[in-house]
C-alpha positions in Angstrom: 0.0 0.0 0.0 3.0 2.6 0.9 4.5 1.6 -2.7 0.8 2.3 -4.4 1.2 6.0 -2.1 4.2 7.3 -4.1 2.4 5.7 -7.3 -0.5 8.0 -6.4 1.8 10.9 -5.2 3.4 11.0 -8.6 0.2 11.8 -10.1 0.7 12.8 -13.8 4.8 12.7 -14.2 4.3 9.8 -17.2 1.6 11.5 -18.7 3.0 14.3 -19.2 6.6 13.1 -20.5 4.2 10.9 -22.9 2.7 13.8 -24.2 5.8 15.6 -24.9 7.1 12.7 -26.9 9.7 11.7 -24.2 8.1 8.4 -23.4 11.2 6.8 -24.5 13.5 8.9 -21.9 11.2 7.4 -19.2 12.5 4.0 -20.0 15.7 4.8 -18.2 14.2 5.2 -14.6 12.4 2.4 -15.3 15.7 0.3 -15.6 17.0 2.2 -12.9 14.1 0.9 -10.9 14.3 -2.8 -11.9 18.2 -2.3 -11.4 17.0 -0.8 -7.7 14.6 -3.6 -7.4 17.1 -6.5 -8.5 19.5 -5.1 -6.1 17.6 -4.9 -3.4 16.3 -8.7 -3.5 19.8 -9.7 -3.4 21.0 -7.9 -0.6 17.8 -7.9 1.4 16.4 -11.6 1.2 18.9 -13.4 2.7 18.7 -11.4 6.1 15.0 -10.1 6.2 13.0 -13.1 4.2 9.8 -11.3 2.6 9.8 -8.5 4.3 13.4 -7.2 2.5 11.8 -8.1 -0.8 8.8 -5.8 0.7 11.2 -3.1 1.3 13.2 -3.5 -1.8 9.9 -3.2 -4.0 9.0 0.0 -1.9 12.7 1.5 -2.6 12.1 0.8 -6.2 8.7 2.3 -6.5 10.8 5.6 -4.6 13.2 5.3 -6.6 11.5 5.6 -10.0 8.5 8.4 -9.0 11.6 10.4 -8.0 13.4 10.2 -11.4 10.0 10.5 -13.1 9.1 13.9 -11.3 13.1 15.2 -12.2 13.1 14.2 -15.8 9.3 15.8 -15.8 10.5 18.9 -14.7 13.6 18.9 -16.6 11.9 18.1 -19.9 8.8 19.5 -19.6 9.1 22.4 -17.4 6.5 21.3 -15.1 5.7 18.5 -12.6 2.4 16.7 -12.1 3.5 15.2 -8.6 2.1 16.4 -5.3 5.3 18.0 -4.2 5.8 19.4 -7.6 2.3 20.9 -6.9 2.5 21.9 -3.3 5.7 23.4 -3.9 5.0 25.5 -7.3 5.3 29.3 -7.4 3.5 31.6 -8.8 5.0 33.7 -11.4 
């Protein structure tokens, strides 16, 4: 449920890379994620059983909203994230 949060808290980062035509770029956090993710298992697992693969998933989820709200706002300009929302200014 706290991985489905930051899913949520993102809001519309991908959407708005996929309507600039940078859908492509996005695939990079995505392997960044996995790579996260992969990592994660293999350090985690062997001490904490299922609940280090539960942590490693909710890194990875972290992980790749993060990079999706940087390359939104580095691409785009603007963010569709709640912290890219709260923490707009006015111009």
């Amino acid at each position: 449920m706290i991985g489905q949060t930051f899913r949520a808290a993102s809001g519309m980062n991908q959407h708005l890379l996929s309507l600039a035509g940078y859908q492509i770029k996005t695939a990079g956090s995505c392997l960044v994620a996995v790579a996260m993710l992969i990592g994660g298992t293999a350090l985690l697992i062997p001490n904490f059983g299922v609940l280090g693969l539960a942590f490693a998933a909710l890194v990875a989820d972290a992980v790749w909203t993060a990079l999706k709200a940087l390359q939104a706002q580095r691409l785009t300009g603007r963010r569709g994230d709640l912290i890219g929302v709260l923490t707009e200014q006015e111009s």
